[in-house]
N, C-alpha and C positions, 0 to 999 in steps of 0.2 A: 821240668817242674818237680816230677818226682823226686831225682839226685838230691837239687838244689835244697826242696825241704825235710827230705833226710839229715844231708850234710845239718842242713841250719836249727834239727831241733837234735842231734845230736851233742854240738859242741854247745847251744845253747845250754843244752844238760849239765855237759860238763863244767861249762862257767860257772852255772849257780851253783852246784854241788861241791864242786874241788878249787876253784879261784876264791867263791865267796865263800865258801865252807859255809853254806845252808846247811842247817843240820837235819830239816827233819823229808827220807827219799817220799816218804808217805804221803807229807803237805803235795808235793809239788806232784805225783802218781792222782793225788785225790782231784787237783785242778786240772788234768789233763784228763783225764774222765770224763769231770764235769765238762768241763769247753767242748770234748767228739761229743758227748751226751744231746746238750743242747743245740749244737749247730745241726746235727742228724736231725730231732724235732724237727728243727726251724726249717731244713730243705724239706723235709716230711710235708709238714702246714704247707708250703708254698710252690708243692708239686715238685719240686724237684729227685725225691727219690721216693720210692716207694717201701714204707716198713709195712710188713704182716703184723694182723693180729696178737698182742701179747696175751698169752693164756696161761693157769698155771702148769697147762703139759705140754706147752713150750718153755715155759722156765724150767721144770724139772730135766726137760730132752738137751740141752743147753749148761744147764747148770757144772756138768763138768768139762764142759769147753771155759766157763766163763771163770769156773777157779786155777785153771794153767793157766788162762790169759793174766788175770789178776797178778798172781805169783811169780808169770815171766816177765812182765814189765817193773814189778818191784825188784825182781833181784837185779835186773836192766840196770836199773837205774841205782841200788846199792853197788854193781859191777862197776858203773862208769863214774861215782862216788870213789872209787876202794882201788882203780889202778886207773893205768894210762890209757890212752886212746887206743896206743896201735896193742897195750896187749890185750885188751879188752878185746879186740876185732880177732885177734889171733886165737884166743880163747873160746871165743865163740863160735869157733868152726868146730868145736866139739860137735857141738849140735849134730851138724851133720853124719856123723858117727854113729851117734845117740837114737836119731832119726832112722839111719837103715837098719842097727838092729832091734828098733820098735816095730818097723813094718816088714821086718822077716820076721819077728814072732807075729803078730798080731795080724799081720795083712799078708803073710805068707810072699812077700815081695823080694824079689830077687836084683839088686845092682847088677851091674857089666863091669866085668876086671878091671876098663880105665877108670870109672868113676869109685873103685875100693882104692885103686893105686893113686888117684888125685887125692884120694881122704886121704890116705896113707901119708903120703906127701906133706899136705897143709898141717896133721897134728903132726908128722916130724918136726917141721918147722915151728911149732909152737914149743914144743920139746925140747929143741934148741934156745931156743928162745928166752924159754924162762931157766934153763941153766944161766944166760946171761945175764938177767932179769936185775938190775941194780938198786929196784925200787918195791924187792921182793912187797907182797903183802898178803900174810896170809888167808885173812879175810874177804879180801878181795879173790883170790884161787879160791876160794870152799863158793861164795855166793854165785861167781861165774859158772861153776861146775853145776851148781841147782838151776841158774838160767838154761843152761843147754839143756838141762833134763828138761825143763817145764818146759822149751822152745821147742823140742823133740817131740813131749807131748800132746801140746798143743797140736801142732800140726797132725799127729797120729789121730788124736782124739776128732779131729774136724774133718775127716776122710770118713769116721763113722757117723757122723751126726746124720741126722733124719733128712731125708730127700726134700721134705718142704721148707728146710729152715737152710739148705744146700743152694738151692734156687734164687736165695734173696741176701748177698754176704753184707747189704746195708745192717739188714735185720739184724743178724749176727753180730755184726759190730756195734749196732746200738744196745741190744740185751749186753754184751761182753761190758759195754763203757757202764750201761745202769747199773748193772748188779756189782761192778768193781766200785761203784761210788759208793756204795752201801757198803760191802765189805769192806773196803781201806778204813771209810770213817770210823766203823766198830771197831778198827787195827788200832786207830789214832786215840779213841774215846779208850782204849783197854790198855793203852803202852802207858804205865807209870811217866808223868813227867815231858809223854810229848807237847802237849798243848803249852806249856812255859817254857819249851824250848823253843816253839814259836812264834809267839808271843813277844818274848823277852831277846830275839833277834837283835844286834845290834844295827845292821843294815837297812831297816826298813824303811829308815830316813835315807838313803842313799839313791839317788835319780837313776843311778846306774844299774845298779842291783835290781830294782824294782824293773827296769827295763827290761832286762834280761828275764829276770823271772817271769814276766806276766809274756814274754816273747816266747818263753821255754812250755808256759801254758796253755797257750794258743794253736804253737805248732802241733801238738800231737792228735787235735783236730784238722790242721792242714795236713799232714802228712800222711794221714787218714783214707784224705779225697785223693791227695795224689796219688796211691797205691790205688786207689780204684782206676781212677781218669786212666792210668798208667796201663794196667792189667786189662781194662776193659777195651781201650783203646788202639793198643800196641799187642804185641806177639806177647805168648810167654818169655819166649828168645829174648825179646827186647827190655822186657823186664829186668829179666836174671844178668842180665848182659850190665847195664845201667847199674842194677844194684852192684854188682861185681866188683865195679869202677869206683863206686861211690867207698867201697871196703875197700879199693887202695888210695885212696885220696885221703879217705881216714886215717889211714896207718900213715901215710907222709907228713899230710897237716896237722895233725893228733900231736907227732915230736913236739910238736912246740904250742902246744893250747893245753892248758890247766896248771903246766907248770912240775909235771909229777915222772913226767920219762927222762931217765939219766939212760945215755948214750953208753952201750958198749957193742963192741964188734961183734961177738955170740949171738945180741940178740938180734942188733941191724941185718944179720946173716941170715937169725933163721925167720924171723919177720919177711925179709923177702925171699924164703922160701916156700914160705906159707901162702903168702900170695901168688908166685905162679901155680903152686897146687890149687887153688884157688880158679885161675884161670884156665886149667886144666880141664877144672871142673864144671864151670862153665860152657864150656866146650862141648867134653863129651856127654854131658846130660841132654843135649839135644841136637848130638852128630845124629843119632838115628835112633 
């Protein structure tokens, strides 16, 4: 379940962003907010999950978890805009980099040699990669590069959050969706000219478009629950494992969905170099 609605709201992404050239990443970041927003409510109201009290020294303790979150799904979703599937995935194993040495500064955290030598590995192979890269773009490299930061931090910054708000990652994720529908809108209300690019869409008559979109809306509340059901249900193992798989499915089926990866031998090479470092990683993060 979880794979499946990974897989389905990622290339849904892509459809409406780089097939239909949707123009604006903000519209469609703001609907997927709103939709985890209110479905969290509605299982809220109807007992299915339980959110804590919202307070303002819960929003404040919160408040810079909820601006990485914001910013990494926006640059997400300008990323997966701006390049292709598989280097988009390949890109984003920066992260991981980014990640250990945030929490060797910050959490004084020490990796194991295989898991530097698997990093090591997966950004070679991105390295390779985009020497091959046929559909350079360099907008898309700078916004990827901001997603691992804020991906990096994100996770950094929610190792510190306050133990009561630790205890309940519903909560969390519902304050992360509210407070991103309020920021984005501000983002949307203050960007010169986005609301007439919205607007004045040509697509919006189109059955197909609208399909996808309102499907690309919905999922980031399904995909939501499946990382819980998933995490809460299953191992970590199982997790990491699952997602692993799902980031080489992406780099396979990704060649050919959006329309935007041209084929050369450099990058096919270091694209699946990246992913066995990838499953390396996988690996030894929880050999022992």
């Amino acid at each position: 379940f979880y794979a499946t609605s990974s897989l389905g709201v990622i290339f849904a992404n892509k459809i409406v962003l780089s097939t239909f050239k949707f123009p604006s990443v903000q519209t469609l970041a703001l609907m997927q907010f709103t939709s985890t927003t209110l479905a969290l409510k509605a299982a809220s109201m109807l007992g299915y999950v339980n959110l804590l009290p919202i307070s303002v020294k819960g929003i404040k303790s919160i408040l810079p978890l909820s601006t990485c979150y914001l910013l990494n799904i926006l640059t997400g979703l300008s990323a997966t805009q701006n390049l292709s599937l598989p280097m988009m995935v390949l890109l984003r194993r920066a992260s991981i980099l980014m990640t250990m040495l945030l929490e060797k500064w910050m959490l004084n955290s020490q990796p194991s040699k295989t898991v530097q030598l698997s990093v090591g590995l997966m950004l070679g192979g991105a390295f390779v990669a985009a020497l091959g890269d046929l559909s350079f773009n360099m907008k898309g490299y700078i916004v990827i590069f901001f997603n691992d930061l804020f991906t990096a931090l994100n996770g950094v910054i929610l190792k510190r959050t306050s133990e009561e708000y630790k205890k309940s990652k519903m909560t969390v994720l519902y304050l992360n969706s509210l407070l991103s529908v309020i920021g984005v809108f501000i983002v949307i209300m203050l960007v010169p000219g986005e609301v007439d690019r919205v607007q004045n869409f040509d697509l919006w008559s189109d059955t197909s478009f609208v399909t996808y979109f309102v499907f690309a809306s919905l999922m980031g509340s399904v995909l939501n629950l499946a990382i819980f059901l998933c995490t809460s249900t299953n191992s970590a193992l199982t997790t990491t494992v699952v997602g692993c798989l799902k980031n080489v499915l992406t780099s396979y089926i990704g060649m050919f969905v959006g329309g935007d990866y041209i084929f050369s031998f450099l990058s096919f090479v270091g694209i699946n170099l990246s992913i066995a470092g990838s499953l390396v990683y996988a690996r030894s993060t929880f050999k022992g």
